[in-house]
N, CA and C atoms as a LAMMPS dump frame, in Angstrom:
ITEM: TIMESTEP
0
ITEM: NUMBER OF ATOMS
558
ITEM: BOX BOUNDS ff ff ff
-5.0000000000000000e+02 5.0000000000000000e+02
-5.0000000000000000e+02 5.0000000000000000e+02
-5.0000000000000000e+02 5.0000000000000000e+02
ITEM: ATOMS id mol type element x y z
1 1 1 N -33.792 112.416 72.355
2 1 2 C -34.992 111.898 72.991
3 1 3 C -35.542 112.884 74.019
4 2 1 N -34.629 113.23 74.422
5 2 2 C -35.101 114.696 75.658
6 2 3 C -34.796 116.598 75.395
7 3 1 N -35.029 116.17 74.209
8 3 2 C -34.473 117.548 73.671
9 3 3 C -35.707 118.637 73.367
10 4 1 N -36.908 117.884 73.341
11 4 2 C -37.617 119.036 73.332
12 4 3 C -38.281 119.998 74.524
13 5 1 N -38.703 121.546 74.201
14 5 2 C -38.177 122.173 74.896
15 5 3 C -39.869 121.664 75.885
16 6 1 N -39.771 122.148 77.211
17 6 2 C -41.381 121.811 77.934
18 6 3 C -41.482 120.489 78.373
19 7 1 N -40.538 119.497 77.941
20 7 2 C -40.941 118.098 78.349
21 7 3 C -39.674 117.557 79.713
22 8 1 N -40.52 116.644 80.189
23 8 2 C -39.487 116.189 81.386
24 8 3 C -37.986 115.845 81.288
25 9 1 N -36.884 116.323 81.987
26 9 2 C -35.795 116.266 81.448
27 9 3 C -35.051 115.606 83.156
28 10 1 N -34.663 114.289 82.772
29 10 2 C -33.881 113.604 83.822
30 10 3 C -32.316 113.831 83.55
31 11 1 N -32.238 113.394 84.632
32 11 2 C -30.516 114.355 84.89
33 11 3 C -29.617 112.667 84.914
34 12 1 N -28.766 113.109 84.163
35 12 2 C -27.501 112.026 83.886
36 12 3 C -26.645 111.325 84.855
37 13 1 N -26.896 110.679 86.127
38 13 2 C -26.154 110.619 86.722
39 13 3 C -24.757 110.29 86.707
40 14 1 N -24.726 109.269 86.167
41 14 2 C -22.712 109.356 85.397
42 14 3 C -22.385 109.982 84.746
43 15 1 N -22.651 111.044 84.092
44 15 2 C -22.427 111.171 83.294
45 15 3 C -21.995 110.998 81.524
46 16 1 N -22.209 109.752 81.602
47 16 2 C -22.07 108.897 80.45
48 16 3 C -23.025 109.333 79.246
49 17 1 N -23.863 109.781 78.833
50 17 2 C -24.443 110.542 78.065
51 17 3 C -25.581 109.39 77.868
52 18 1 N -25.517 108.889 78.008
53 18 2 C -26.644 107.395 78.114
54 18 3 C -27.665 107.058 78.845
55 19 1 N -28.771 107.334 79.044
56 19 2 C -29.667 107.345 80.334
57 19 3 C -30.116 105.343 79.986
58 20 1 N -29.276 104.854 81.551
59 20 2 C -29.431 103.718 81.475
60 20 3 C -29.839 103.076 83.494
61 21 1 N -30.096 102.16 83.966
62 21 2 C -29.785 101.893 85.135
63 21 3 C -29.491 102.657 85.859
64 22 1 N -27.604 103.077 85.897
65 22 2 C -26.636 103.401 86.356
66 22 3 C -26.956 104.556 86.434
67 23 1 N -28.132 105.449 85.995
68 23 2 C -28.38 107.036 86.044
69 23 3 C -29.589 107.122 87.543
70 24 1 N -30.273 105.745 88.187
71 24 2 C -30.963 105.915 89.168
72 24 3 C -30.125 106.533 90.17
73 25 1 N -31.322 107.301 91.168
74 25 2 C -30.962 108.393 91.859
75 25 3 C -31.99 107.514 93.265
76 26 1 N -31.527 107.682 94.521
77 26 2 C -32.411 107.597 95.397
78 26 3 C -33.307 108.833 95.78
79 27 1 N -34.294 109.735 95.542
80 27 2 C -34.884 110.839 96.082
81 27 3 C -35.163 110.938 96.963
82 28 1 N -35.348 109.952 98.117
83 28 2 C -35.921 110.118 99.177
84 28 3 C -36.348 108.986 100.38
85 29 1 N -36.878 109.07 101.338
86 29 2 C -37.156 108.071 102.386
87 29 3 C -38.664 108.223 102.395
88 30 1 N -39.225 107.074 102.782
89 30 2 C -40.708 107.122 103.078
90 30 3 C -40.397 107.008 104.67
91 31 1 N -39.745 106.931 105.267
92 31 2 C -39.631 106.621 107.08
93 31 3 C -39.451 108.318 107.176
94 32 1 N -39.977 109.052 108.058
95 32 2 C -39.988 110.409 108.369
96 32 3 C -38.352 110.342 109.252
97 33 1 N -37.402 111.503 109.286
98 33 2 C -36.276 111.554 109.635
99 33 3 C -36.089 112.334 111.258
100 34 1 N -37.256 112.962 111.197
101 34 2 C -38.038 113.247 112.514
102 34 3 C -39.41 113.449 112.873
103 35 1 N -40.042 113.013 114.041
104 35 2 C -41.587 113.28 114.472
105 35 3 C -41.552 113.35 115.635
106 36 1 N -42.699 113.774 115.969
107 36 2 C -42.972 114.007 117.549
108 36 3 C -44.03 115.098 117.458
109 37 1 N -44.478 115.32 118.75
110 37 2 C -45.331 116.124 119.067
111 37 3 C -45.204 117.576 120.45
112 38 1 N -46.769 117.772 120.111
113 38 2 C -46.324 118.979 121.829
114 38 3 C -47.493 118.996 121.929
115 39 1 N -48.264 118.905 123.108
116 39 2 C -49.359 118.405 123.397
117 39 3 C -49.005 119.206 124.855
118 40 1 N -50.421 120.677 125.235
119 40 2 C -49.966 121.293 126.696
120 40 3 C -51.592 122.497 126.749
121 41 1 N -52.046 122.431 127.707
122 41 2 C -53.019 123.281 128.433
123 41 3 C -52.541 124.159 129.142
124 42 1 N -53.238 125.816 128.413
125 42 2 C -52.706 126.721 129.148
126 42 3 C -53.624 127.706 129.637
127 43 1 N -53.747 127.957 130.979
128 43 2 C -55.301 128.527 131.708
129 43 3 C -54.463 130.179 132.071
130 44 1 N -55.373 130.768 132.119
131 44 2 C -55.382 132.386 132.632
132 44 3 C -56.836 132.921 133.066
133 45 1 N -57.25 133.111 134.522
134 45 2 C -58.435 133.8 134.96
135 45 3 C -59.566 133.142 134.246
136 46 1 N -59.93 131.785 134.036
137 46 2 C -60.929 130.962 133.34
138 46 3 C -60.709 130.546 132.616
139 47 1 N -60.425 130.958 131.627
140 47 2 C -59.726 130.167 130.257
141 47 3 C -59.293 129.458 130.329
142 48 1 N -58.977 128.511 129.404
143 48 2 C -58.687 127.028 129.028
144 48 3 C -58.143 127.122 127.706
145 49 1 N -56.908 126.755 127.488
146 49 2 C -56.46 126.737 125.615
147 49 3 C -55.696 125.26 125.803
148 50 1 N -56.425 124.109 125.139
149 50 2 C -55.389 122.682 125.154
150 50 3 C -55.281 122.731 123.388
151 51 1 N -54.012 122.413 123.442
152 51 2 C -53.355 122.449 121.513
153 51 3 C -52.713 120.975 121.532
154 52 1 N -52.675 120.401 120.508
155 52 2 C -51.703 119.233 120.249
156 52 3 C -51.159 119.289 119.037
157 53 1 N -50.237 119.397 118.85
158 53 2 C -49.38 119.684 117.493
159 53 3 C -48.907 118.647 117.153
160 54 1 N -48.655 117.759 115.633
161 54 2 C -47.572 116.999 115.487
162 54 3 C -47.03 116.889 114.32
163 55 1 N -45.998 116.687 114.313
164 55 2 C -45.123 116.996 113.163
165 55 3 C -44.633 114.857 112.563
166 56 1 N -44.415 115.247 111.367
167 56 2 C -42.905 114.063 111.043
168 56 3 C -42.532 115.147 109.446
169 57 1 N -41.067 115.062 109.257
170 57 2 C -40.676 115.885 108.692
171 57 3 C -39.53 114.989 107.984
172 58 1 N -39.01 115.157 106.885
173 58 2 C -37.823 114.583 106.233
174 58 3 C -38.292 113.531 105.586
175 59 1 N -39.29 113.067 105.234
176 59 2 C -39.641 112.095 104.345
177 59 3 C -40.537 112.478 103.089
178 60 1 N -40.844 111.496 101.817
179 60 2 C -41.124 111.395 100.681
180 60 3 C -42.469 110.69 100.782
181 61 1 N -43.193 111.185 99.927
182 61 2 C -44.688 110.271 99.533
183 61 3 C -44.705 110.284 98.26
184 62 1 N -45.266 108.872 97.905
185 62 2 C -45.632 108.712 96.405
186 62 3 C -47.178 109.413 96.206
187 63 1 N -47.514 110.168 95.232
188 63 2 C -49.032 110.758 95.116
189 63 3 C -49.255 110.454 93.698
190 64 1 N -49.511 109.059 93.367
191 64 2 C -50.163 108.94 92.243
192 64 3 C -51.003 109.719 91.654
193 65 1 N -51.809 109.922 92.622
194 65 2 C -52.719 111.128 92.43
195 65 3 C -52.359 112.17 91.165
196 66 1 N -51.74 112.607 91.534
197 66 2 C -50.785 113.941 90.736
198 66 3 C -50.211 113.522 89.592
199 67 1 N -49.795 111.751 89.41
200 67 2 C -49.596 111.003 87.947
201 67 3 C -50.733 110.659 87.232
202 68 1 N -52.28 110.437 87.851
203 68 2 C -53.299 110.314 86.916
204 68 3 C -53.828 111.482 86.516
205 69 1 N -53.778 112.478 87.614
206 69 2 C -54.676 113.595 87.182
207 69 3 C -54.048 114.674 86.783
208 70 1 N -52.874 114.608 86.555
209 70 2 C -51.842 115.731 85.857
210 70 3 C -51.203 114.926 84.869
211 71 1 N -51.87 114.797 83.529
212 71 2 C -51.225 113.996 82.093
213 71 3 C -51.058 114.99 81.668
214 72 1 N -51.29 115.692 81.509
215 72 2 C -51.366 117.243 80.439
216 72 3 C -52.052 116.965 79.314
217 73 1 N -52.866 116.505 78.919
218 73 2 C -53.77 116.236 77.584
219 73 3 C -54.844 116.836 77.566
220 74 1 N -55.031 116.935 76.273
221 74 2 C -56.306 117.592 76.239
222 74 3 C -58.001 116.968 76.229
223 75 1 N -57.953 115.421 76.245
224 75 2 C -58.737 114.729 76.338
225 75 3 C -59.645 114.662 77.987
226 76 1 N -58.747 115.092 79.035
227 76 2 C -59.425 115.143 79.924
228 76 3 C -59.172 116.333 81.211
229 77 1 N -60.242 116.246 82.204
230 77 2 C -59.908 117.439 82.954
231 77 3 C -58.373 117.227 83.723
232 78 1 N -58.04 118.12 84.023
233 78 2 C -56.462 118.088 85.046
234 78 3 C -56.566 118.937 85.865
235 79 1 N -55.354 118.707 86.629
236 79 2 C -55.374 119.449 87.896
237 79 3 C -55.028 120.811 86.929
238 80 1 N -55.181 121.628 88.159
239 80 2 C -54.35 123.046 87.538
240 80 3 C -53.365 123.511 87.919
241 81 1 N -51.958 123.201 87.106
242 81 2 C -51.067 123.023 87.958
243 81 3 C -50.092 124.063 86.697
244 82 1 N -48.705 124.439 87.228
245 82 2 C -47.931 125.484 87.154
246 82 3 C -47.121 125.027 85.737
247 83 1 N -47.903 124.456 84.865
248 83 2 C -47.083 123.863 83.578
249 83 3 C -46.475 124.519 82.414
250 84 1 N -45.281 124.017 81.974
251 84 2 C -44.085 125.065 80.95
252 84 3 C -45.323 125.438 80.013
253 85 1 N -44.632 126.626 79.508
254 85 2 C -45.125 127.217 78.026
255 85 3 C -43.76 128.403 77.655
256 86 1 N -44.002 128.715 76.364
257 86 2 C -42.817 129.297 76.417
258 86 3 C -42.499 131.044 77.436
259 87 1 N -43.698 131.032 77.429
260 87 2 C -43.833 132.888 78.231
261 87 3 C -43.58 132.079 80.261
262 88 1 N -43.595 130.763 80.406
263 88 2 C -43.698 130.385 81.601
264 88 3 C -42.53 128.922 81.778
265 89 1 N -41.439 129.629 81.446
266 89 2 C -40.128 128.433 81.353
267 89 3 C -39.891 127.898 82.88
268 90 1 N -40.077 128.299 83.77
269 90 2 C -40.004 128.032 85.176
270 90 3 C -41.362 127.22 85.347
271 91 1 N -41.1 125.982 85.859
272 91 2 C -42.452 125.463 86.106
273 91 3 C -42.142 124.181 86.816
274 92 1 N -42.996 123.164 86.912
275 92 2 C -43.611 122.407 88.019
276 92 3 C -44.146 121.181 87.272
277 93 1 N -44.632 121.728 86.166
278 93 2 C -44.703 120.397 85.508
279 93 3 C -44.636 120.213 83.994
280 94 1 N -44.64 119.31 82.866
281 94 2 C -44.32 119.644 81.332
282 94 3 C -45.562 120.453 80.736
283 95 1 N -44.96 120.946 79.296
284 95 2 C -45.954 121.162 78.534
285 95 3 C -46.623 119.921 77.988
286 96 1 N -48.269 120.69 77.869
287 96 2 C -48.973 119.708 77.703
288 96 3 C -49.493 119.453 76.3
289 97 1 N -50.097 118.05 75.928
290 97 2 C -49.465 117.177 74.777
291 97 3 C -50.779 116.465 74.448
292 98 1 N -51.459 117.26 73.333
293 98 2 C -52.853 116.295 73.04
294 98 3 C -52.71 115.173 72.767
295 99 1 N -51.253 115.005 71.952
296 99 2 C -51.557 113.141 71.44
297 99 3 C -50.542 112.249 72.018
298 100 1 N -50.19 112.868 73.801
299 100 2 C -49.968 111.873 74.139
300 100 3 C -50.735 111.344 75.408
301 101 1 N -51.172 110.16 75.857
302 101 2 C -51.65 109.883 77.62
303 101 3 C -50.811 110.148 78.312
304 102 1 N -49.678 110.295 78.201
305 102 2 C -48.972 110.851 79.226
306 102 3 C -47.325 110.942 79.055
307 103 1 N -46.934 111.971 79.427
308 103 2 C -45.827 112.552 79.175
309 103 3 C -44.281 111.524 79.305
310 104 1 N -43.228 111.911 78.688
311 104 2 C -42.315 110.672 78.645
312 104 3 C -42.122 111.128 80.186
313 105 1 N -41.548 109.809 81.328
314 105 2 C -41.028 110.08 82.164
315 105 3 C -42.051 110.674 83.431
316 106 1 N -43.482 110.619 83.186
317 106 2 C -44.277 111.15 84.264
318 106 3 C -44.199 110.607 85.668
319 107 1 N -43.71 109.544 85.578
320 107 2 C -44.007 109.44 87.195
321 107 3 C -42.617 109.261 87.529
322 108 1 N -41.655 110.293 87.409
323 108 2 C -41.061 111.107 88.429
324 108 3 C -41.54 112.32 89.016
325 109 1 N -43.031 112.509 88.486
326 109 2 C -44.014 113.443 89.022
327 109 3 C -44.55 113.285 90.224
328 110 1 N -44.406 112.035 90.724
329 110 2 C -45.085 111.566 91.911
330 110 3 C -44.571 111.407 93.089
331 111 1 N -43.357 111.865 93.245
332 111 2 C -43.077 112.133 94.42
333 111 3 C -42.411 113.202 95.223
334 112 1 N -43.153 113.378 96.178
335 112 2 C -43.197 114.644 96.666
336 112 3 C -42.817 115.006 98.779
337 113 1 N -42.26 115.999 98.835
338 113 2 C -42.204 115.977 100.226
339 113 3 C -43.131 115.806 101.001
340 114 1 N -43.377 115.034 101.936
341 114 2 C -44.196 114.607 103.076
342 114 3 C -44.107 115.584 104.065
343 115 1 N -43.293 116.346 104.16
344 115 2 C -43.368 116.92 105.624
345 115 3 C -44.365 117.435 105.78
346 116 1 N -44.665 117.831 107.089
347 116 2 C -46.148 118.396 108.098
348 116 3 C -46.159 118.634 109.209
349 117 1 N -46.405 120.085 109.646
350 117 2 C -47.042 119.787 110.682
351 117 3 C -48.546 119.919 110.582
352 118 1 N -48.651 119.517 111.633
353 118 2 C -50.801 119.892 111.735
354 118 3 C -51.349 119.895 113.226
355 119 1 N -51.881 120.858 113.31
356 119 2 C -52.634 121.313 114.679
357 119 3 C -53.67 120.228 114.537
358 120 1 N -53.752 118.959 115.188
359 120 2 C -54.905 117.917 115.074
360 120 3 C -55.726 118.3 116.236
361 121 1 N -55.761 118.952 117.662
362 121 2 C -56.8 119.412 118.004
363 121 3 C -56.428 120.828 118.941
364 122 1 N -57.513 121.434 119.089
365 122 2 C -57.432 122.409 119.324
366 122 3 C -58.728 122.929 120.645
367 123 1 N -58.73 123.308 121.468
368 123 2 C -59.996 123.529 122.283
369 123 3 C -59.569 124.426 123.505
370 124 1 N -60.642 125.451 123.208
371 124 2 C -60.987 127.067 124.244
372 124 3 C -62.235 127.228 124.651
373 125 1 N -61.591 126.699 125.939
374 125 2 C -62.896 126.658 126.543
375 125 3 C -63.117 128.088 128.071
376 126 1 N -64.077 128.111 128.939
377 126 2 C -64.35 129.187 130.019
378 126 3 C -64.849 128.526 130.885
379 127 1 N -64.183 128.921 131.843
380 127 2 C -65.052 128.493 133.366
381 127 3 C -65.788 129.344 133.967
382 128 1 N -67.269 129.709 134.205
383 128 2 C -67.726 130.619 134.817
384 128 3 C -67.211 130.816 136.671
385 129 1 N -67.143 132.086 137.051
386 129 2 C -66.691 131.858 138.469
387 129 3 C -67.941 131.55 139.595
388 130 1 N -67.849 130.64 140.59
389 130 2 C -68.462 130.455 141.3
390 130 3 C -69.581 131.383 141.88
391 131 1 N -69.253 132.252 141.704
392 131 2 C -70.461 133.389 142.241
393 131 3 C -71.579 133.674 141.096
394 132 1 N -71.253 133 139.746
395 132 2 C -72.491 133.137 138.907
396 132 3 C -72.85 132.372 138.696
397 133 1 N -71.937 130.644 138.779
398 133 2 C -72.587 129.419 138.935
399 133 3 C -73.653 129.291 140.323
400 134 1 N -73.455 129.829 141.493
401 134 2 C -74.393 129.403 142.197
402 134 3 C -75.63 130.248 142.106
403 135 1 N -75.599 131.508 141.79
404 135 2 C -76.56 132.544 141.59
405 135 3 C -77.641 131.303 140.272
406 136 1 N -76.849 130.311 139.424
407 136 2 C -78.08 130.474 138.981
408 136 3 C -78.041 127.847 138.69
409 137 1 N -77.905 127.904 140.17
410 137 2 C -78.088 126.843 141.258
411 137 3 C -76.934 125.65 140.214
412 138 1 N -75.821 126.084 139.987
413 138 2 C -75.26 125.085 139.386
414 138 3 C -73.855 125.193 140.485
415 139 1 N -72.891 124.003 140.463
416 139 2 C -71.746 123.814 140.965
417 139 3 C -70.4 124.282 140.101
418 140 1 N -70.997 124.054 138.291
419 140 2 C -69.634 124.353 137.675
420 140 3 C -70.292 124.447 136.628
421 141 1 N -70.505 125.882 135.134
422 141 2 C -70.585 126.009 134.627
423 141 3 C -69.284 126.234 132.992
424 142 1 N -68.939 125.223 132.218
425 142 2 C -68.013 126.006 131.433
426 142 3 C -68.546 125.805 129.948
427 143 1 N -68.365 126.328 129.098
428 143 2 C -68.475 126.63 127.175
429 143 3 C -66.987 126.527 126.768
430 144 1 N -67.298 126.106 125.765
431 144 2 C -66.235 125.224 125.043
432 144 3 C -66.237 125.475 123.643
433 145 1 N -65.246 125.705 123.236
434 145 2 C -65.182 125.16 121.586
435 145 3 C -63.98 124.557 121.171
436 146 1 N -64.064 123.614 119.901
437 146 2 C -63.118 122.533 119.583
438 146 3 C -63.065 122.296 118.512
439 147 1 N -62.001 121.825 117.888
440 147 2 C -61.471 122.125 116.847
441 147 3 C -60.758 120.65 116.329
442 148 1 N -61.127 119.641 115.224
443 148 2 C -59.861 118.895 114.915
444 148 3 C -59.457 118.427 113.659
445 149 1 N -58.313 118.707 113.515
446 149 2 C -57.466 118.435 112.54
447 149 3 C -57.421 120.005 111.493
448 150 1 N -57.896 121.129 112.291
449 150 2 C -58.28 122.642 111.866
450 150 3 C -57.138 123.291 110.821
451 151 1 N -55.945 122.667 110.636
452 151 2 C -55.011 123.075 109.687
453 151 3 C -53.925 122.402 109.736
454 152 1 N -53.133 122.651 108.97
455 152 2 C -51.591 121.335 108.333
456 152 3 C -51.067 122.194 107.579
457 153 1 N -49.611 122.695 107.914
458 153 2 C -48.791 123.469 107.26
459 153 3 C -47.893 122.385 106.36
460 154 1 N -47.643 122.545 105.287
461 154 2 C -46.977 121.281 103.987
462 154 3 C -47.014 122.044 102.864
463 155 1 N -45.788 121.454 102.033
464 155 2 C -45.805 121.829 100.689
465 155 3 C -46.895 120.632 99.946
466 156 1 N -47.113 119.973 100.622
467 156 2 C -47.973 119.317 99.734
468 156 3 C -49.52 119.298 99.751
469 157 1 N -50.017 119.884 98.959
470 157 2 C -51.423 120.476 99.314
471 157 3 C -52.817 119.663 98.196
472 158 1 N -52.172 118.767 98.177
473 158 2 C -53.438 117.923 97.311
474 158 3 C -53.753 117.276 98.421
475 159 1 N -53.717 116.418 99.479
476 159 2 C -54.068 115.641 100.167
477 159 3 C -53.315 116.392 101.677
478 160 1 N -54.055 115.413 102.462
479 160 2 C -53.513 115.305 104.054
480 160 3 C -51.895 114.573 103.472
481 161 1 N -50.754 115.216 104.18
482 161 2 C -50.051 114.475 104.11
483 161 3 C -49.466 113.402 105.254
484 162 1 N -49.918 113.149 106.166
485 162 2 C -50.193 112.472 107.014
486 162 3 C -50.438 110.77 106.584
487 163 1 N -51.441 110.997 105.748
488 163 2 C -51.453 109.363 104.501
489 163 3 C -50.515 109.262 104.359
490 164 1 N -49.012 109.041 104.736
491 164 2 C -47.993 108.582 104.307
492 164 3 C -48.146 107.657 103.512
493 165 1 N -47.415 106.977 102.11
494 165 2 C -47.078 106.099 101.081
495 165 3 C -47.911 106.575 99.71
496 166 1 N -48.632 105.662 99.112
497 166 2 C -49.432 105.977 97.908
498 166 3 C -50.373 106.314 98.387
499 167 1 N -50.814 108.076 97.64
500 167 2 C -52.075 108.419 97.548
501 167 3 C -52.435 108.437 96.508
502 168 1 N -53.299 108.231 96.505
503 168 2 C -54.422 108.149 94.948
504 168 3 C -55.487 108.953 94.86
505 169 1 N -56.006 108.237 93.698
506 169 2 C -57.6 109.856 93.586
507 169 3 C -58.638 109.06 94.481
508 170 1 N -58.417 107.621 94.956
509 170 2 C -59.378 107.838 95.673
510 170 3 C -59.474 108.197 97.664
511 171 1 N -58.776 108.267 97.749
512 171 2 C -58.287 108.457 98.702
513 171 3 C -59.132 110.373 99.182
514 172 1 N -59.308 110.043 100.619
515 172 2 C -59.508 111.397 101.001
516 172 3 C -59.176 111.382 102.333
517 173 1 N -58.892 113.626 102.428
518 173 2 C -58.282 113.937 103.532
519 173 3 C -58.917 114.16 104.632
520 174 1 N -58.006 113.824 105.841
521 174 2 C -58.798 113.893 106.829
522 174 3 C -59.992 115.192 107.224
523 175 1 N -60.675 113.923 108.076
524 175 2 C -62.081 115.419 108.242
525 175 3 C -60.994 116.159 109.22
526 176 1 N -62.006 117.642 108.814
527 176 2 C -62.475 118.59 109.646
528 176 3 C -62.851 118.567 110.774
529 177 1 N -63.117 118.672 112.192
530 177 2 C -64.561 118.804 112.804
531 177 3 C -64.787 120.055 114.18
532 178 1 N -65.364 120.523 113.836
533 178 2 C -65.394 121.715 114.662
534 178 3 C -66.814 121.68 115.533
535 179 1 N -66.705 121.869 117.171
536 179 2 C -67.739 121.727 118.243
537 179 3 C -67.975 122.535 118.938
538 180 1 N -68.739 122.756 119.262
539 180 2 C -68.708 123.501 120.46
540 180 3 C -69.707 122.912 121.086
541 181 1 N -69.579 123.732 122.945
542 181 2 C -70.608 122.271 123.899
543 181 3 C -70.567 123.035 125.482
544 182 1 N -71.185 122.574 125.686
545 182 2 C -71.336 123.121 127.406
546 182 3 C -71.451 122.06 128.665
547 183 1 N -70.298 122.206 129.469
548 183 2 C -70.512 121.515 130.46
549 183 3 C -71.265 121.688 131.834
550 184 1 N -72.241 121.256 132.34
551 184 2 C -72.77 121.711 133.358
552 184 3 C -72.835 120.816 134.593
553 185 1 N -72.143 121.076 135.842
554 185 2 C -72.944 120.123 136.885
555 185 3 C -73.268 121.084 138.077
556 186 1 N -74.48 120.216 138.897
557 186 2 C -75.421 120.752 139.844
558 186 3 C -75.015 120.123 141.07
């Protein structure tokens, strides 16, 4: 039943030669095994750099996602993803299969490491010094720019992994948003 070559191949856990029950495996936790953050402002001669970092690390997400849109068929579009052939025996996901919807065993495709970190905000800003704020009749001049959710280091790169549990296709990742702005008082 699992003998051909390119297709998903589950591992025996008793060894009993029988893939039954008794061959389930736990893969993973959806509760992260650690999180936390670092959140700190650091000034030099005007400058302003505030970062907030946060991590959770050691946990599993289900990404359906990656079970609807990676069937390997030829009936519809797919992701583009790292799939067997014989010149490409190392791979990521099966060879793909016009007459089937979907591969024996696909959704052990769907789960994947959660870990992350992600810089969720970011902001560098300037204080002008008093001798050019009053020269031109202000009390406190500063410029700013800001940054959030600007990058997320993860092996998992279809989505924010931050969505912890089921992601799906409809689902989307967090915005972007980048500012910049000027504070002025008189």
């Amino acid at each position: 039943m699992q003998g051909y070559p390119g297709e998903i191949k589950l591992a025996d856990e008793d060894g009993d030669g029988v893939f039954s029950p008794d061959d389930r495996a736990i893969l993973g936790n959806d509760i992260p095994s650690v999180f936390g953050g670092f959140n700190n402002t650091f000034s030099y001669k005007g400058f302003d750099l505030s970062v907030l970092l946060y991590y959770r690390l050691g946990f599993m997400i289900e990404s359906t996602f990656h079970d609807d849109q990676a069937t390997m068929q030829s009936r519809y579009n797919n992701l583009d993803v790292d799939y067997w052939t014989i010149d490409n025996p190392t791979n990521e996901y099966p060879r793909p299969n016009m007459e089937q919807e979907h591969p024996q065993f696909d959704t052990s495709l769907r789960y994947r490491d959660g870990g992350f970190v992600k810089l969720r905000n970011v902001t560098l800003g300037y204080n002008f010094p008093s001798n050019i704020t009053s020269k031109l009749g202000m009390t406190r001049l500063r410029v700013y720019v800001s940054a959030q959710n600007p990058k997320v280091w993860s092996s998992y790169t279809a989505f924010d992994p931050e969505n912890a549990g089921d992601v799906g296709s409809g689902d989307l990742p967090s915005n972007k948003l980048f500012l910049g702005g000027i504070n002025v008082s008189f």
